[in-house]
Backbone bond lengths (Angstrom), bond angles and torsions (degrees), N, CA, C in turn:
res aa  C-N    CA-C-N  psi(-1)  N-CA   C-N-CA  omega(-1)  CA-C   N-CA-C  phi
1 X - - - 1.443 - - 1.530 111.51 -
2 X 1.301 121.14 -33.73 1.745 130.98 -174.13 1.662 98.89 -70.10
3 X 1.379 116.96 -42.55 1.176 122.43 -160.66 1.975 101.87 -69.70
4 X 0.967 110.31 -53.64 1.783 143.04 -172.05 1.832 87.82 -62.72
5 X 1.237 124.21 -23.36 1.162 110.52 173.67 1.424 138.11 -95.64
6 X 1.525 95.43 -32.71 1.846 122.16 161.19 0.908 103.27 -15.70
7 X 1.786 101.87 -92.93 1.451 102.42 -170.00 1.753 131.92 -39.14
8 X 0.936 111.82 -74.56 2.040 101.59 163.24 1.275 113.30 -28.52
9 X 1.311 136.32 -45.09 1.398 102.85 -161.10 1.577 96.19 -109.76
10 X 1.023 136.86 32.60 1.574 139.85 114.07 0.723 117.37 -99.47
11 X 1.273 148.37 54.00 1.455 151.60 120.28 1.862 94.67 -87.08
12 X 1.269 110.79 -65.69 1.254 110.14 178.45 1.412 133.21 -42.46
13 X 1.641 122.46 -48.30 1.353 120.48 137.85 1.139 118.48 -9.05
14 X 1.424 113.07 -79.78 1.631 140.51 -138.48 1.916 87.14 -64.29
15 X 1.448 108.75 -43.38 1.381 126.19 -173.76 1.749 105.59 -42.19
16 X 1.674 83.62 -64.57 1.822 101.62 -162.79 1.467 108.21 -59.71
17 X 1.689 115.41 -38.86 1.788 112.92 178.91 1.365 108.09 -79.14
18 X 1.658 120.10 -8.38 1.638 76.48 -178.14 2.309 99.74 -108.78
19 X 1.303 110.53 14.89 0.853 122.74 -168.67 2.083 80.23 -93.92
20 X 0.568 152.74 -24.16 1.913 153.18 -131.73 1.792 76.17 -136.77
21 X 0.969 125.64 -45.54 1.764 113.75 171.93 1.143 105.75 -67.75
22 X 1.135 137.81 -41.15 1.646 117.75 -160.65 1.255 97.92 -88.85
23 X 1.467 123.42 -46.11 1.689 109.47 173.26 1.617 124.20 -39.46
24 X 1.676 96.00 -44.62 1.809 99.26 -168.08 1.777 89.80 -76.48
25 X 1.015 159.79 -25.78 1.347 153.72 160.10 1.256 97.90 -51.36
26 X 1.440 117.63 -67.96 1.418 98.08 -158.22 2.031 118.64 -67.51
27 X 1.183 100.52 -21.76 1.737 107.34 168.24 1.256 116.55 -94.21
28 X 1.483 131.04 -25.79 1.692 116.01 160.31 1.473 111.12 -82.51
29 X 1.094 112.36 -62.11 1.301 116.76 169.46 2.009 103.81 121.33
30 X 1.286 116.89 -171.56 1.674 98.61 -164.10 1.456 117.37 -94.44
31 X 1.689 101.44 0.87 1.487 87.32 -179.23 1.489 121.62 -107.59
32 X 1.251 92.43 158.15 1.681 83.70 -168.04 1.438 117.54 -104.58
33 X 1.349 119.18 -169.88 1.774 108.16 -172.22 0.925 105.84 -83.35
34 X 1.649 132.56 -23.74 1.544 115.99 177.42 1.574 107.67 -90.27
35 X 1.146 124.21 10.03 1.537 134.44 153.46 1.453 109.46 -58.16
36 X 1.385 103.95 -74.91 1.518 120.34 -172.28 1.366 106.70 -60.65
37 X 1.277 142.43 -28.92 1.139 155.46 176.30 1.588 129.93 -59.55
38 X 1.559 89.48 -36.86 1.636 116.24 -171.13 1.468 92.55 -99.00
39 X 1.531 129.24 -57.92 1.949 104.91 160.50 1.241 127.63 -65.07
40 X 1.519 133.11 6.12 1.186 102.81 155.76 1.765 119.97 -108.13
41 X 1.234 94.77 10.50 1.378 97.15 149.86 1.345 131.66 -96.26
42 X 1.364 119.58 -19.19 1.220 120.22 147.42 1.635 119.29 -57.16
43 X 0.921 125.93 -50.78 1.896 128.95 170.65 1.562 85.40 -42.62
44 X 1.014 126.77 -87.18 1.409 129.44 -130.00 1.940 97.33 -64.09
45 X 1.536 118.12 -28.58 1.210 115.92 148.23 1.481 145.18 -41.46
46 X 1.278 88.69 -54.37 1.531 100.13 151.24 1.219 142.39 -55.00
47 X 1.595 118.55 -54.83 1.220 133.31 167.82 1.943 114.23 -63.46
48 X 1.373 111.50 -9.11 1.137 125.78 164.04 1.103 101.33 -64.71
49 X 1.532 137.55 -90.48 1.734 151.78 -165.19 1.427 100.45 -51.98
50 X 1.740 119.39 -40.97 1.405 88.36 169.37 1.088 139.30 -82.40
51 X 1.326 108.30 -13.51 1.704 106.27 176.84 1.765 111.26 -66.70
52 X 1.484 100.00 -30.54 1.759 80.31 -166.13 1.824 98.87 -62.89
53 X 1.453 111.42 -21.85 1.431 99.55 179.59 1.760 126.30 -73.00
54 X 1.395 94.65 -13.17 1.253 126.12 -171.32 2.148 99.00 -68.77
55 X 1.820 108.93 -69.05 1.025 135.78 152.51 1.759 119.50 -17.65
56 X 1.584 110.42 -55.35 1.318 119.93 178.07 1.323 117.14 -62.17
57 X 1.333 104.27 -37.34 1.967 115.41 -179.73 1.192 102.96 -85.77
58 X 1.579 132.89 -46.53 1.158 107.98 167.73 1.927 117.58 -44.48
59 X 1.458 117.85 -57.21 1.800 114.36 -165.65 1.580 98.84 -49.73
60 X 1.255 108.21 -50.79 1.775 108.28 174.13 1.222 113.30 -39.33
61 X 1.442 132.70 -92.64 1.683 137.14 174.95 0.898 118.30 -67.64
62 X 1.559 146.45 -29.52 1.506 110.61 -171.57 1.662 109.09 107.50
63 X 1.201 107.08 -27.44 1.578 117.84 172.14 1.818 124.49 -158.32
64 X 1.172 95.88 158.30 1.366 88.00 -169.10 1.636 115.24 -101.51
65 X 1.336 107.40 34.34 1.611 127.19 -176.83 1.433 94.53 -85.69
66 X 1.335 112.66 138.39 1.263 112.04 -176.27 1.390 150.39 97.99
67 X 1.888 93.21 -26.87 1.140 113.37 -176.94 2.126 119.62 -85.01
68 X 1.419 92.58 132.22 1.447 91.27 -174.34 1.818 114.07 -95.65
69 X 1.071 101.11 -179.34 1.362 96.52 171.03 1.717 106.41 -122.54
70 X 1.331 145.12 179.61 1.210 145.94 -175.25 1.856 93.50 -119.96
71 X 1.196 113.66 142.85 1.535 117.57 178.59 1.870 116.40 -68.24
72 X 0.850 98.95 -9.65 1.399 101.34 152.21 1.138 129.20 -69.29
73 X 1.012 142.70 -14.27 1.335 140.73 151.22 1.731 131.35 -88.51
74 X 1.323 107.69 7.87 1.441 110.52 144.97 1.920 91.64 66.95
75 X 1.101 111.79 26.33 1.830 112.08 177.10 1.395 94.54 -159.13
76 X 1.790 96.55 154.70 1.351 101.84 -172.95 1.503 101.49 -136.80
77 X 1.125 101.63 143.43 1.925 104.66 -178.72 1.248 104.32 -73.00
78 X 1.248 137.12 100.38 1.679 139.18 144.02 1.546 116.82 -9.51
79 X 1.597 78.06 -89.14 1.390 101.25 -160.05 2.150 99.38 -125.42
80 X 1.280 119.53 137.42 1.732 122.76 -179.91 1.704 80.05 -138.85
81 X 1.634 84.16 145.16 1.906 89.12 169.97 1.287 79.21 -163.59
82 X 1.587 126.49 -164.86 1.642 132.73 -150.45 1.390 106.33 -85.69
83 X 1.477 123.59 -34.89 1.032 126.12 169.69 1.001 144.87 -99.44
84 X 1.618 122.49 -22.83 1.367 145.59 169.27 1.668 131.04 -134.91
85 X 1.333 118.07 175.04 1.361 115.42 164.17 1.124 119.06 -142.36
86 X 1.496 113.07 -171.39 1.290 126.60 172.94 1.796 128.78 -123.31
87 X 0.890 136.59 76.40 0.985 129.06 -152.34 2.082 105.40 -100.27
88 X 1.569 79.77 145.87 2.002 82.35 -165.05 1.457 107.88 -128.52
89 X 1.174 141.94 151.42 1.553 153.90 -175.66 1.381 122.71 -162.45
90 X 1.424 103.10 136.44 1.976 110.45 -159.46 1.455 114.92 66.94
91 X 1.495 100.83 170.09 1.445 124.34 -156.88 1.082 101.28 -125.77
92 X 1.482 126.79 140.53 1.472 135.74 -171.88 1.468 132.52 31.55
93 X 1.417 97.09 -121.63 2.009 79.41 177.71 1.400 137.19 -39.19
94 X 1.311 103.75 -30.11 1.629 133.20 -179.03 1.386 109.66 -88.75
95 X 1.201 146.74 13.51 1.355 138.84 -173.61 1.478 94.05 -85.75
96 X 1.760 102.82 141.20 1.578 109.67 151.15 1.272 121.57 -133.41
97 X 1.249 135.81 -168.89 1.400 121.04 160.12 1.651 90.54 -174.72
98 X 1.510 90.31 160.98 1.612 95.11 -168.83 1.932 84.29 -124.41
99 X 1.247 114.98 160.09 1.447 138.04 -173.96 2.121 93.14 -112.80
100 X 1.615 96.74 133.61 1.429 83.31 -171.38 1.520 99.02 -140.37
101 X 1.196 140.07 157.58 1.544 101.92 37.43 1.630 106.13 -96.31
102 X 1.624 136.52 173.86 1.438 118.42 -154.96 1.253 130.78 44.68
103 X 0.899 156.60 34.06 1.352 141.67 167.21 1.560 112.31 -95.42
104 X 1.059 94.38 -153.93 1.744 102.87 -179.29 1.033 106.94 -141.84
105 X 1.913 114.79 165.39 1.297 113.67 175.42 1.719 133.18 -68.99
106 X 1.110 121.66 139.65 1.942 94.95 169.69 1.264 92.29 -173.10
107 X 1.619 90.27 158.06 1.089 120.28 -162.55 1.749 130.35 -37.69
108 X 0.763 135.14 155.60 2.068 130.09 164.08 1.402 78.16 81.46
109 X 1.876 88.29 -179.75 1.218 121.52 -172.67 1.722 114.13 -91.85
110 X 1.310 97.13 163.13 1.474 102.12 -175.30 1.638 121.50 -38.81
């Protein structure tokens, strides 16, 4: 009788964990914190290399109106005006952008 029962109630198990996975996927969702963690240290890498290019156009002109970035650097200038900017990287949930010159990275959009 012990034996004749095994089987069902690992099947049933097997049932309940992968039914408790798809819920916690579908309400956390797939990424994880050292996901999110590891792009925004990548952003803030980024927004590193561009500012010094950012920095260079400012010593040249006098302002940072105008100034572009090249798509190699994975950041995009928002917003440039005489004194400051905005610099932005990633798409939706993942967007950051840091306000410069000095600032830091964080979270959302410009």
């Amino acid at each position: 009788m012990g034996r004749s029962l095994a089987f069902p109630l690992v099947l049933i198990a097997l049932a309940i964990g992968g039914f408790l996975f798809v819920r916690q996927t579908q309400s956390v969702g797939p990424t994880s914190r050292a996901e999110t963690q590891a792009a925004a240290a990548a952003a803030a890498t980024d927004f590193g290399a561009a500012q010094a290019v950012l920095l260079s156009w400012f010593a040249a002109h006098g302002t940072y109106a105008g100034v572009t970035l090249p798509p190699v650097y994975a950041v995009a200038v928002v917003r440039a005006d005489a004194s400051s900017f905005c610099l932005q990287a990633g798409a939706g949930a993942g967007t950051t952008h840091e306000l410069g010159p000095g600032g830091q990275a964080q979270s959302g959009p410009c």
